[in-house]
N, C-alpha and C positions, 0 to 999 in steps of 0.2 A: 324532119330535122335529122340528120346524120348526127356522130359524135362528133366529128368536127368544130360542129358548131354548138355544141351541148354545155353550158356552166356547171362545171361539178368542184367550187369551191373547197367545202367542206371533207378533209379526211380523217379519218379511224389509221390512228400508230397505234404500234405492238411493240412492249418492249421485253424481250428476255432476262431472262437472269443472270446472263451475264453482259448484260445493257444495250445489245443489238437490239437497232431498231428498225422497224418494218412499217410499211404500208401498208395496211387491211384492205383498203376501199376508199374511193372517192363518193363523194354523195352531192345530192343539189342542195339538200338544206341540212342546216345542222340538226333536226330533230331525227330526219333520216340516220343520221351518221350514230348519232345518241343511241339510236334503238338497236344497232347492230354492235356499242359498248356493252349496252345492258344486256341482249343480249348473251355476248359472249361472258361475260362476270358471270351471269345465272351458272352458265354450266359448269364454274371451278376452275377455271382455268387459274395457273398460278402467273401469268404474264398480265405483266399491264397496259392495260387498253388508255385511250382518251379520243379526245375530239381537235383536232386543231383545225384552224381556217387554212388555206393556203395565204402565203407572205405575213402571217402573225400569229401567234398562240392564242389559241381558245381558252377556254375555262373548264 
């Protein structure tokens, strides 16, 4: 399977401090996507992480 054809619904946003926001990573499943929140939290980061689906917000 190439990327082409690969589902990697689930993404990891970053958002700065002064509200820019970013893309981390696509993932295949959301627990994927979780463990690279968690993670980044661990280390202190002061920007905010989460998980959204593509076309709708996650939890």
């Amino acid at each position: 399977m190439n990327d082409s054809t690969t589902v990697l619904p689930w993404l990891v946003i970053r958002q700065d401090d002064n509200g820019n926001r970013y893309r981390v990573g696509r993932y295949a499943t959301e627990g994927e996507a979780q463990q690279i929140v968690d993670t980044l939290d661990v280390k202190g980061h002061r920007q905010l992480y989460w998980v959204e689906r593509i076309g709708r917000t996650a939890h």
